[in-house]
N, C-alpha and C positions, 0 to 999 in steps of 0.2 A: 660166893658161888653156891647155888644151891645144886640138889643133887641128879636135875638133868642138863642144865648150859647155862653159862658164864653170861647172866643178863648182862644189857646197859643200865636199867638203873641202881642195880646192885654194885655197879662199877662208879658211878657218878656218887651214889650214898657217901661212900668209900675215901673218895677223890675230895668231895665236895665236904662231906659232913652232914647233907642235908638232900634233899631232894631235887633234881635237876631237870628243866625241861628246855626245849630246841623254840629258837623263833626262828621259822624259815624265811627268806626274805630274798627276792630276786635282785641282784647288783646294778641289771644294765650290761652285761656280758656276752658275747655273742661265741662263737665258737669256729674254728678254725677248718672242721667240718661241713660249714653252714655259709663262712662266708668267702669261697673260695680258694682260703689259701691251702687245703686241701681235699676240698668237696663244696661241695652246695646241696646235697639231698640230704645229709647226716647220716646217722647209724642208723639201719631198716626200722627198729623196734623203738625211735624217739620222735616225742610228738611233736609240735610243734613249739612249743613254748621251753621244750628243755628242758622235761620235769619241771615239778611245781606248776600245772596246771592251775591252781588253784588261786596265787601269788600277783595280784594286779600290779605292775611296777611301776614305782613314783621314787623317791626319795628315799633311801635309806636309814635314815634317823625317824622320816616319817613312820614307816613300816615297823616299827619297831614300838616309835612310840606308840602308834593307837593299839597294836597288841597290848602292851604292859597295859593303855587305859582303860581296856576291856576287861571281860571274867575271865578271859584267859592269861591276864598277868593276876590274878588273885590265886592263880594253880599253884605256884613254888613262889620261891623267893629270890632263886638263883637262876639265869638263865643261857643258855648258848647261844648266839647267832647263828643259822647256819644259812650259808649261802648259795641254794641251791640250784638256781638254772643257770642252764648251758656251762660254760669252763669259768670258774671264779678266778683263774689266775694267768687268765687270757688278756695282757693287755700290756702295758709298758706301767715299770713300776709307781712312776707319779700315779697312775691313774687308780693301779692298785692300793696303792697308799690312801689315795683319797677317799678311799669306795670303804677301805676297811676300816678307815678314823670314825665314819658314819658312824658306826657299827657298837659305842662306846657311850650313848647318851642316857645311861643310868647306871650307878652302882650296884645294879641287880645285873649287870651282865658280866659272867665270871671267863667266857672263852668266843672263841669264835671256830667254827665248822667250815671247811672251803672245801667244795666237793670239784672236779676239775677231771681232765683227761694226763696221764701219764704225760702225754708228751706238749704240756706245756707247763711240767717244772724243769726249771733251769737253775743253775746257783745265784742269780739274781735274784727270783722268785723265791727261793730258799733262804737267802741273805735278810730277804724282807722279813717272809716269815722266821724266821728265828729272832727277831729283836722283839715282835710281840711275843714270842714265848719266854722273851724274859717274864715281861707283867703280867702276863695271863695268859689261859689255856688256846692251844691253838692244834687241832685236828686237821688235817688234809684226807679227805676222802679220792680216792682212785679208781676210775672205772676200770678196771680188769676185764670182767666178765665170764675170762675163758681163757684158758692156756694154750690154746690151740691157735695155732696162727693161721689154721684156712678158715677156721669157725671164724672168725678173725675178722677175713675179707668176706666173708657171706653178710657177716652184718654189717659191714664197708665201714669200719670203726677208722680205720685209718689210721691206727699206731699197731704197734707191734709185741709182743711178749721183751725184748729185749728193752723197750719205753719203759715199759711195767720196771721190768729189774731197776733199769737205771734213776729214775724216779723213786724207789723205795729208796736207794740205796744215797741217792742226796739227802731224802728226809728224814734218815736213819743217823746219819752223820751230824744231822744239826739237832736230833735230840727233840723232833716233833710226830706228837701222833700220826700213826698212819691205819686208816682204814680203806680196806679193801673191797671193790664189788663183787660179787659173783651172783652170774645168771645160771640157773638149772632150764631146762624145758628146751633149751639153746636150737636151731635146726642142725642137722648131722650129728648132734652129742652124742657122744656114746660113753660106756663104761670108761676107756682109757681118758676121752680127756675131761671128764670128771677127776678122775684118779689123780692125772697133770694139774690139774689147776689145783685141787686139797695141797700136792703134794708141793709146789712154787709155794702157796700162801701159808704152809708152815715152814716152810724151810728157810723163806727170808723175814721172818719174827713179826709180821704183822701185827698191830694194837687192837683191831678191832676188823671185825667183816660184818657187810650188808649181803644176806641173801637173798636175790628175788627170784621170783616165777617169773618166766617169761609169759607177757600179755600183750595184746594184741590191741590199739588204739586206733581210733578214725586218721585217715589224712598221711598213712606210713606205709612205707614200702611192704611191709610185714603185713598188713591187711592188704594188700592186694594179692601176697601171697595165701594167705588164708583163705580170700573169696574165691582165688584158682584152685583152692584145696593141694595147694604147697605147701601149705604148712599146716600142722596142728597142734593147738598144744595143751600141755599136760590135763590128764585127768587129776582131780584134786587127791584120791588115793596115791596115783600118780608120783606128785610134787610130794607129798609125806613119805614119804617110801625115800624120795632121791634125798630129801632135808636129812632125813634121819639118817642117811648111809654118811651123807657128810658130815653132819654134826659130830658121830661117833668118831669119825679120823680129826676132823680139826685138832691143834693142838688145846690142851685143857687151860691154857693161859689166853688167850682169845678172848675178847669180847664180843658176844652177838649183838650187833645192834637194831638188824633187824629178821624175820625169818620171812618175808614175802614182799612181792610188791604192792604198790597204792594205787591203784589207777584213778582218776576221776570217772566218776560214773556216767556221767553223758557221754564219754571220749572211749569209753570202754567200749570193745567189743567180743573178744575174749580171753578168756571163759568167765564164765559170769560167778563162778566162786570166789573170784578172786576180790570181788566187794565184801567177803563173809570174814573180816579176820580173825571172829571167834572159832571160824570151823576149822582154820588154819594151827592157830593159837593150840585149842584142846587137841585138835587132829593128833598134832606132833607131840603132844606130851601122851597123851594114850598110848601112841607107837611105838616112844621109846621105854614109856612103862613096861607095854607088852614085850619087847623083847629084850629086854633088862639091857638095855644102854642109854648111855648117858656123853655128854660131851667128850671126847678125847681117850673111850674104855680104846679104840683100835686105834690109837697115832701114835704114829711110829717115827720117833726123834730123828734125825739127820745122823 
């Protein structure tokens, strides 16, 4: 760790020996949000493809390979799969099994990444992943976002703060990374339940957290709110100001894996810093220079 926040590749260095990079890669997954069995609009703030805009989906072993044959497998030599649209552990275990065997077509691939909604692990889902965590690494990412359960239904997420518990607390037991989301910029946030959500993601030992800004994409409920001027969101001083209030309570064993979000630039619509990750990047280390903090100087143990 150096001495403002607990990177991820200083965590992977560590872990690995060597230098560690992500192949994002779409499964084929749909989401429980999207395809009736609890919605059909999804969460306000998600586009249309689930994250991973970017991600053409074909084949899995495909996607994989023509990365490694590209310049972007000359980057490392160790690599993670991560499986990132819609819920990766949305479906009946054959299916999962089959999607995640893809996932293994070169000795450069040291883990697999499965990013997913709280309430579709189960102890099946878990039973699964734990036998890959015998052979190799295996992370479950969770959308949290918010501790707040009206913030909750504002963005029609459709699970609950109790999902979140119960979901850590399988993947806690079977002895697999767990990374947590959380959104800043949120509509209604306020101090307290920022304070609740720091306070839930150190208390139940999180491995790692994703912080992003909330942004605003073509095609989402959350843009229709923005063009009614229902919504606005953070100014970029703004977002450093809230990064840094958090960062400082995070617990100091945390990993950051990320401090903003990604949007694809054609889908974006606001704010338009949110394409700058250097402004982001330097923003938050100036900020927490100037006011002599650093990850975890204010968290305060259970």
């Amino acid at each position: 760790m150096d001495n403002l926040y607990n990177r991820l590749n200083e965590y992977y260095k560590n872990k690995f020996g060597e230098r560690v990079l992500k192949i994002c890669v779409d499964g084929g997954f749909t989401c429980p949000n999207r395809d009736g069995t609890k919605g059909v609009d999804g969460c306000i703030f998600c586009s249309e493809r689930g994250s991973g805009e970017h991600i053409k989906y074909r084949d899995v072993s495909n996607q994989i390979a023509e990365h490694l044959a590209s310049y972007r497998g000359q980057r490392a030599n160790k690599f993670i799969v991560y499986f990132q649209n819609f819920s990766n552990t949305y479906a009946n275990i054959e299916k999962l099994k089959s999607v995640y065997d893809k996932a293994f077509v070169s000795d450069k691939i040291v883990g697999i990444s499965i990013a997913t909604r709280p309430d579709c692990i189960n102890n099946e889902v878990v039973n699964l992943l734990k036998e890959y965590n015998k052979k190799i690494f295996v992370s479950v990412e969770l959308g949290l976002q918010t501790a707040d359960d009206n913030i909750m239904n504002i963005l029609n997420l459709k699970y609950t703060v109790k999902d979140f518990k119960m979901a850590v607390s399988l993947l806690k037991d079977a002895g697999i990374n767990i990374v947590a989301h959380m959104m800043l910029g949120l509509p209604q946030e306020s101090k307290e339940s920022i304070d609740n959500t720091i306070e839930l993601i150190n208390d139940l030992g999180v491995d790692g957290i994703k912080i992003h800004n909330t942004y605003v994409v073509k095609n989402t409920k959350l843009e229709e709110l923005y063009i009614k001027g229902l919504y606005k969101p953070l100014e970029l001083n703004e977002y450093i100001e809230k990064l840094g209030y958090v960062l400082a309570r995070l617990s100091p064993d945390i990993v950051i894996h990320r401090l903003s979000g990604d949007a694809e630039k054609d889908k974006l619509v606001a704010p338009d810093w949110d394409l700058h990750k250097k402004w982001i990047v330097n923003g938050i280390t100036k900020y927490l220079k100037d006011n002599n903090l650093k990850q975890g100087v204010l968290y305060k143990s259970a």
